[in-house]
C-alpha angles and dihedrals in degrees: 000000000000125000113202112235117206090222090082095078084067095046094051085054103047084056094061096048100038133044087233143021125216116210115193134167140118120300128292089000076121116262100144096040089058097045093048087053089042100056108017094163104060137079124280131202138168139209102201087073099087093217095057087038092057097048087044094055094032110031102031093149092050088037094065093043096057099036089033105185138282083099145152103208100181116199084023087162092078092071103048085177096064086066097071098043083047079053094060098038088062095043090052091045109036084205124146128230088008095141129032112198129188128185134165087206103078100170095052086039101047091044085060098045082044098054095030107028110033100150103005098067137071121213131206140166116227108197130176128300110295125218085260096056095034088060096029106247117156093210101130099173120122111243125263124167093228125127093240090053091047096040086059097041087053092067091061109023111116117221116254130210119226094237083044098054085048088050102056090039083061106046086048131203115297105114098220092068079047102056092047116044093185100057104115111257101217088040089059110049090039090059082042096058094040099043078047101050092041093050112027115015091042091064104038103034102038085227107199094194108015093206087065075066099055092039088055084048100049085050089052091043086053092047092055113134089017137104107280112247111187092182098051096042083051087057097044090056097032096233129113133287097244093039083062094047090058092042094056097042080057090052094048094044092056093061098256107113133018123222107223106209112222116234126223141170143179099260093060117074128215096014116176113237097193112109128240120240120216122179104224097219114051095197096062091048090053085049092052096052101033108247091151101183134040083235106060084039092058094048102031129098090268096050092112101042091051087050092051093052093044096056087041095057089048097059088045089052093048087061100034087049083051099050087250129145112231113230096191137163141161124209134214130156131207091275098065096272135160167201111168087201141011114176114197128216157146079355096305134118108216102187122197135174128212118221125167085218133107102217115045117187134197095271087067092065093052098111087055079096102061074083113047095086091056116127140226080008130101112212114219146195113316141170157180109275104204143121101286113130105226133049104246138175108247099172138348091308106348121108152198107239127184123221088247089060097064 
């Protein structure tokens, strides 16, 4: 069964704009599987089968005249050659959407697109499920925490249940999980992590003992929602410094975290400068560090940080599926404080907390004035993300918004 994905809109566009279209993003999340029902008429191939990857890193030339564009070539990563004849093919045809390429591996990919396409291609990021696709809402807006935003959200937005939204935290985004209820959770993400580290991590990070690796991923897993610190988590897994630095730049190039920058300015004293580190999939993190059921996940020690992922990687989602670039930050100062998100845009700070509670107050909304002082920006409207069930004013323009509005 296929789920639609919104981010198809966007990749329609870019078609009509760029020779080719680059598709990256972790694995299974679905890039092939949009593509293929994107463009059902035109040739597929894949390099993960070892015949078609030979002839496309030996034979480029005799590769393109017998599988002439348009073409779908999915793992192109895997034939770094293919990416400067594609270049000359575009350069002779001047066509559009002549070539759709997918890869799990963003940062080899996007080094070659980067050297070879530049221009001529056009680059999105495909991620898990969100809660949009996952309950089949056709809402393809980015989130903003204005009222006209949320005004118009609120004529589509489906109510969710506390032990729902739990419940869909828990399964994650990988749509495969999605499609078929019954597939077995733990089954699944075990088969996920090995089939990852044997076929991605083993060839970038010359792991010595790839459960060194797993472990490096379950403490990054643990430390989701929470300031990123590199020497601890070197410690933790008793490897280098620097060793931990390439093995998370692997984990984030393969779609997996997301590295929140920190914002700071002059007017606010004392701003931490140290980034803050989410796991994309929620599922996989829960995996990692065995909360087995939605129910020991709501309730346990990690609940808010999972939360706090969860609704991260949402918004990110709502701007990736759109085309759009995030401009994201969080805050905190050297007394504790802080600002779990600021998106940035069109020169406005729109500041939002995450609670998993389901009356915020305005207490909840104090650090909000860390940014009042702020130049040459405007702040705008803001708000509590949390469980609550209806959309409320909580102060001037801070409001209460529930997880089905973003």
């Amino acid at each position: 069964m296929y789920i639609k994905r919104h981010i198809e809109d966007a990749v329609l566009k870019r078609a009509k704009m760029k020779g080719a279209v680059v598709v990256t993003g972790a694995r299974q999340v679905g890039k092939t599987t949009l593509i293929k029902n994107l463009k059902k008429n035109i040739t597929h191939l894949t390099l993960d089968d070892l015949r078609v990857r030979r002839a496309a890193i030996d034979e480029q030339a005799a590769f393109f005249d017998l599988n002439p564009p348009p073409i779908f070539i999915d793992e192109v990563q895997y034939a770094p050659a293919l990416f400067h004849y594609i270049k000359i093919l575009l350069d002779k045809s001047r066509n559009k959407g002549d070539f759709f390429l997918t890869g799990s591996q963003s940062f080899e990919l996007m080094e070659n697109v980067t050297e070879s396409l530049a221009g001529r291609a056009g680059i999105l990021e495909l991620l898990g499920l969100s809660l949009r696709e996952i309950r089949s809402e056709v809402y393809n807006t980015p989130f903003l925490p204005t009222t006209e935003y949320l005004v118009n959200r609120k004529k589509t937005a489906l109510s969710l249940s506390i032990k729902e939204a739990w419940r869909i935290i828990h399964r994650g985004s990988m749509p495969e999980l999605i499609a078929e209820p019954t597939f077995d959770w733990q089954d699944f993400y075990a088969d996920y992590v090995k089939t990852y580290i044997e076929r991605d991590v083993r060839k970038l990070a010359q792991v010595g003992d790839e459960a060194d690796f797993l472990k490096f991923m379950t403490v990054v897993a643990a430390m989701t929602g929470q300031m990123l610190n590199l020497a601890s988590l070197a410690r933790t897994v008793r490897i280098s410094e620097p060793t931990a630095k390439r093995w998370l730049s692997i984990l984030r190039g393969s779609g997996l975290v997301y590295i929140l920058k920190p914002y700071y300015n002059n007017a606010i004293k004392r701003a931490v400068k140290t980034p803050k580190i989410h796991f994309l999939d929620i599922g996989l993190a829960a995996y990692l560090t065995r909360w087995l059921t939605p129910e020991t996940l709501s309730t346990g020690a990690m609940s808010g940080y999972f939360f706090e992922s969860f609704i991260f990687a949402e918004i990110l989602r709502s701007y990736t599926n759109a085309g759009k670039e995030a401009d994201f930050y969080f805050l905190r100062d050297g007394n504790q404080r802080e600002i779990d998100l600021l998106i940035h845009e069109n020169n406005t700070l729109y500041p939002l907390e995450i609670k998993t509670h389901t009356e915020p107050t305005q207490d909840d909304i104090k650090h909000f004035s860390m940014i009042e002082n702020v130049k040459n920006l405007k702040i705008g409207a803001g708000g509590v993300i949390c469980l609550a069930n209806e959309l409320l004013p909580i102060k001037d323009k801070y409001k209460i918004i529930p997880v089905s509005f973003i």
